[in-house]
ZALOLUM-343960 format. One record per residue (C-alpha): z, y, x; residue number from 1; residue in three letters. Coordinates in nm, 2 decimals. Each point is the difference from the previous one (the first is absolute). Layout:
// residues N
@c3: Z | c2: Y | c1: X | num: NUM | residuo: ALA .
...
END
This chain:
// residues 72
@c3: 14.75 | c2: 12.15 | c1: 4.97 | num: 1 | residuo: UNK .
@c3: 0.24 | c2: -0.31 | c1: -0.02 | num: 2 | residuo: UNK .
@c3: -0.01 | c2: -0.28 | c1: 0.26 | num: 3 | residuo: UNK .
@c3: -0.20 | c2: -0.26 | c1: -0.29 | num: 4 | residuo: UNK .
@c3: -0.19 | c2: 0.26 | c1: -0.05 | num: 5 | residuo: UNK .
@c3: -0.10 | c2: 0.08 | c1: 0.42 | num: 6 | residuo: UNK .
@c3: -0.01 | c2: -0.39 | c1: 0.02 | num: 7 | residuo: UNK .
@c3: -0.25 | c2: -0.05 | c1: -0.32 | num: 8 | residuo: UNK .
@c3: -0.20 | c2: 0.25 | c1: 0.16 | num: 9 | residuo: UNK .
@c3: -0.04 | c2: -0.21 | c1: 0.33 | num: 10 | residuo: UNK .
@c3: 0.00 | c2: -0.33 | c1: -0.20 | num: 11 | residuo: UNK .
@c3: -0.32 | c2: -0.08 | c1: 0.15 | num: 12 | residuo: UNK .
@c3: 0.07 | c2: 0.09 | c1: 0.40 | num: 13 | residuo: UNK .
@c3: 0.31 | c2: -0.17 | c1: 0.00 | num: 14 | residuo: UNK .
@c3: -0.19 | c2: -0.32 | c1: -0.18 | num: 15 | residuo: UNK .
@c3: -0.21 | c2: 0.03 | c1: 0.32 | num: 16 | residuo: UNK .
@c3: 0.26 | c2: 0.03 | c1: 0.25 | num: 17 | residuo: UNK .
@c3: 0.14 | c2: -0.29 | c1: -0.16 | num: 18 | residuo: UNK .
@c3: -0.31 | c2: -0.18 | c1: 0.04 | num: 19 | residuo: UNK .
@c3: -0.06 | c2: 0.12 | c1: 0.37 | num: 20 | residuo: UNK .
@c3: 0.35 | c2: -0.14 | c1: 0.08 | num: 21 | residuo: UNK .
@c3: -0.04 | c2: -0.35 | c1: -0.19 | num: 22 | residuo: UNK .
@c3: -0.35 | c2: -0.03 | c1: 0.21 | num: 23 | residuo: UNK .
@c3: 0.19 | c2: 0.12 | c1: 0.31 | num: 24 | residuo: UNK .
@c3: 0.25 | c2: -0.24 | c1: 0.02 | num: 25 | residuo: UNK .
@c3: -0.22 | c2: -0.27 | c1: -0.10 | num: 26 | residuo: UNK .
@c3: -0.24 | c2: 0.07 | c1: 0.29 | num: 27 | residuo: UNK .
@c3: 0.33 | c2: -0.01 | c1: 0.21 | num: 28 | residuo: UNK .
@c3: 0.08 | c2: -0.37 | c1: -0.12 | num: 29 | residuo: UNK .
@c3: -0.34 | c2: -0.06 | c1: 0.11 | num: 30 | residuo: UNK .
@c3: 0.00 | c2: 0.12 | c1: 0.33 | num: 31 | residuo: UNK .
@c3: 0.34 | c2: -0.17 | c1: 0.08 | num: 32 | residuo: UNK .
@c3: -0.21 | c2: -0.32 | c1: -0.09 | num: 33 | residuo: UNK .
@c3: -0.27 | c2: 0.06 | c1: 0.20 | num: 34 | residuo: UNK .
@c3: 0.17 | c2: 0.08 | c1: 0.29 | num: 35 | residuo: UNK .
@c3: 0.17 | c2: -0.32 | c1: -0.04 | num: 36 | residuo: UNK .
@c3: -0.29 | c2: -0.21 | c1: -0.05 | num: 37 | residuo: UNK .
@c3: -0.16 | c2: 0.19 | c1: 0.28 | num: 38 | residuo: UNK .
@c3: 0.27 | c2: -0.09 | c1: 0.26 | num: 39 | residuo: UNK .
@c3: 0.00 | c2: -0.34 | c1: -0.12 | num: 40 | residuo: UNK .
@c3: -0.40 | c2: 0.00 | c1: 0.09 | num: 41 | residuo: UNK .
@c3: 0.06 | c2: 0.13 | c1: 0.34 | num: 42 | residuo: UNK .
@c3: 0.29 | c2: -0.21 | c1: 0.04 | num: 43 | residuo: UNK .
@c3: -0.17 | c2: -0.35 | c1: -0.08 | num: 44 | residuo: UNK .
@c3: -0.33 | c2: 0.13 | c1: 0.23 | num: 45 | residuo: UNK .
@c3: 0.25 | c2: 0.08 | c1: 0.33 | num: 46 | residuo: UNK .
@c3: 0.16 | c2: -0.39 | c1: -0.06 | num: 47 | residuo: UNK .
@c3: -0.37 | c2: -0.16 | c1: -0.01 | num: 48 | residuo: UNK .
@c3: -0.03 | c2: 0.18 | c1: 0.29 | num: 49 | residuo: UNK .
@c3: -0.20 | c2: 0.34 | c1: -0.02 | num: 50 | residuo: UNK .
@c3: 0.16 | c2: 0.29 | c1: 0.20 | num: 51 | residuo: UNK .
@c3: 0.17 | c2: 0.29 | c1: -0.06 | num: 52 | residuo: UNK .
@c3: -0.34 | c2: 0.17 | c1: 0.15 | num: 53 | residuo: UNK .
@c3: -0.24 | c2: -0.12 | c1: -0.18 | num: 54 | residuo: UNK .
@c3: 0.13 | c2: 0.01 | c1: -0.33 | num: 55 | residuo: UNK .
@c3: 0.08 | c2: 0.37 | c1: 0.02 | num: 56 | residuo: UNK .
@c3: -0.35 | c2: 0.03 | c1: 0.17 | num: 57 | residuo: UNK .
@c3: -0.11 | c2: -0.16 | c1: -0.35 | num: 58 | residuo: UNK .
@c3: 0.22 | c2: 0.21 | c1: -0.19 | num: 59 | residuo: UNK .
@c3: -0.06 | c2: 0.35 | c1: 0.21 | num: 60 | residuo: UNK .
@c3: 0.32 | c2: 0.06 | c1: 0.03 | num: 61 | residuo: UNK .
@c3: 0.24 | c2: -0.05 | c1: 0.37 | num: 62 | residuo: UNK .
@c3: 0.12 | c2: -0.30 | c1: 0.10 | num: 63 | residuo: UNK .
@c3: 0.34 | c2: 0.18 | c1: 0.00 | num: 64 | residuo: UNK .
@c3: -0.03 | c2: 0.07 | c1: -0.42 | num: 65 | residuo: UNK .
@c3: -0.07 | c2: -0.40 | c1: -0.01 | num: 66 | residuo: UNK .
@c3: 0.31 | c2: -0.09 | c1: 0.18 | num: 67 | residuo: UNK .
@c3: 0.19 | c2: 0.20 | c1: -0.25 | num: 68 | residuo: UNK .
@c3: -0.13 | c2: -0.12 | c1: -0.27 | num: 69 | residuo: UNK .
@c3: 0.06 | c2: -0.37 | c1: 0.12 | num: 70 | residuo: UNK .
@c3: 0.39 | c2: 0.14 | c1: 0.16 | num: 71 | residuo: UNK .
@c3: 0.01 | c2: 0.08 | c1: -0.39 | num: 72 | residuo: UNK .
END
């Protein structure tokens, strides 16, 4: 069997993959901008005064992940 031929037979998998990859790196965009926005957030709440502490209480994470996401 010829390659166009092995590749015609996959035409639809490799259509998917495509796909999968497209929505991939679109969710990746996505997250990068969420992350932003979320350090931002966290950011703007530690200037009006809310600590470290209680915002990773808030968010159930440490207080450590918060001051690396602010150190960001």
């Amino acid at each position: 069997m010829a390659t166009s031929e092995v590749i015609e037979a996959h035409r639809a998998a490799l259509d998917r993959l495509r796909q999968v990859r497209d929505d991939a790196l679109a969710h990746a965009r996505l997250a990068r901008e969420l992350a932003a926005e979320r350090r931002e957030i966290i950011r703007a709440l530690v200037a009006a005064g809310l600590s470290q502490s209680d915002i990773a209480r808030e968010l159930g994470v440490t207080r450590q992940a918060i001051q690396r996401m602010v150190a960001r």
